[in-house]
PLY file of the C-alpha trace (Angstrom):
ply
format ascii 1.0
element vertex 92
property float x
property float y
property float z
element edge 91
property int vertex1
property int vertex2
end_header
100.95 42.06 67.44
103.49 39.09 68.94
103.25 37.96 72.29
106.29 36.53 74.25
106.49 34.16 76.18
107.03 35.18 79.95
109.11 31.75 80.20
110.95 32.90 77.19
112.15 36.25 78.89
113.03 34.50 82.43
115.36 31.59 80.67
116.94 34.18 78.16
117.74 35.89 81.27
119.18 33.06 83.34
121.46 32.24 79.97
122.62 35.86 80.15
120.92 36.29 76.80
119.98 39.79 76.04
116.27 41.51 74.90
116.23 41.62 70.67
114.37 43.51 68.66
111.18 41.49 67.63
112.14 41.31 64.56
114.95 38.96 65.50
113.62 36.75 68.15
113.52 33.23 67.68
109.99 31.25 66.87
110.38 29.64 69.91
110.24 32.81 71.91
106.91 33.67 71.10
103.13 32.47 72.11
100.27 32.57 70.23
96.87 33.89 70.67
94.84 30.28 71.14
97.10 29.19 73.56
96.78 32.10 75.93
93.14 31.81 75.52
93.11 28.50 76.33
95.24 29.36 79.75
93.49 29.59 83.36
91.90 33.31 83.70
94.39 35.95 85.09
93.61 38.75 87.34
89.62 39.42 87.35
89.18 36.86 84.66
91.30 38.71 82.20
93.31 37.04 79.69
96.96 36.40 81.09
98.65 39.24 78.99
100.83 41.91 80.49
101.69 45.26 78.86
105.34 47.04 79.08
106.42 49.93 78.13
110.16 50.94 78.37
112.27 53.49 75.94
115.19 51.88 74.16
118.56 52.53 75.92
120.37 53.22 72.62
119.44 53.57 69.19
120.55 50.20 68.32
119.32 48.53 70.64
116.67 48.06 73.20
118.73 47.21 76.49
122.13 46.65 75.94
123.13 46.37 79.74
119.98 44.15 80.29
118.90 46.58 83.28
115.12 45.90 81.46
115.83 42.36 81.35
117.03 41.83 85.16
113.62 43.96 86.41
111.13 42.34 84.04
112.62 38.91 84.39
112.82 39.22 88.33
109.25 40.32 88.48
108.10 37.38 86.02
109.62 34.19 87.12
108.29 35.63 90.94
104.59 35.28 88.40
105.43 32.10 87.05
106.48 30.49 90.53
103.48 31.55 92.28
100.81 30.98 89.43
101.93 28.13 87.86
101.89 29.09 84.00
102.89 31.55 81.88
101.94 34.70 80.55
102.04 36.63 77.19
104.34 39.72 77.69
103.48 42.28 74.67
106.52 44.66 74.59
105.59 48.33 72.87
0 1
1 2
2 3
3 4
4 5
5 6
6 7
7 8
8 9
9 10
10 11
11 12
12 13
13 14
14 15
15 16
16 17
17 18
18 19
19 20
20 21
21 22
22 23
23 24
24 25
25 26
26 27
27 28
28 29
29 30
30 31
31 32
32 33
33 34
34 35
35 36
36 37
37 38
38 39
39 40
40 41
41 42
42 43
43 44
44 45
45 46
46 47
47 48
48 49
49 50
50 51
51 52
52 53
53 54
54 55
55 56
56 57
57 58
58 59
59 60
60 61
61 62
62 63
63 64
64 65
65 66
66 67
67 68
68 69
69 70
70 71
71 72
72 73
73 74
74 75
75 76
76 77
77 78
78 79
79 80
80 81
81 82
82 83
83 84
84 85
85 86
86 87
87 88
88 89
89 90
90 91
């Protein structure tokens, strides 16, 4: 499993980047494991981990007119303004 970091997703999306495959996202785009465990409790005391699920828009790739990219990175940097650190985003 790789988690992303939700800071990752909202500056790729201010660049005008696009969402990759996994497979060919950079290092830096990623978080590990210890470092989310070491971040301040989420919701309820849960790690800070969020789960999305969205169908690729073509065969080739995930979201080639970046409609997931605008929603999800909308919806995050709202997160990351009003909570003060990031999350992991796991993408299935």
């Amino acid at each position: 499993m790789a988690l992303i970091d939700a800071r990752y997703i909202v500056e790729l999306w201010k660049r005008g980047g696009k969402i990759l495959r996994r497979q060919d996202l950079p290092k830096e785009a990623f978080i590990d494991l210890e470092t989310v465990k070491g971040m301040p409790d989420g919701y309820g005391g849960c790690l800070r981990v969020i789960a999305v699920s969205h169908p690729w828009q073509q065969p080739d790739h995930p979201d080639p007119k970046e409609v997931n990219l605008q929603l999800l990175a909308k919806v995050l940097k709202i997160m990351l303004e009003s909570h003060g650190t990031t999350y992991a985003v796991f993408f299935e």
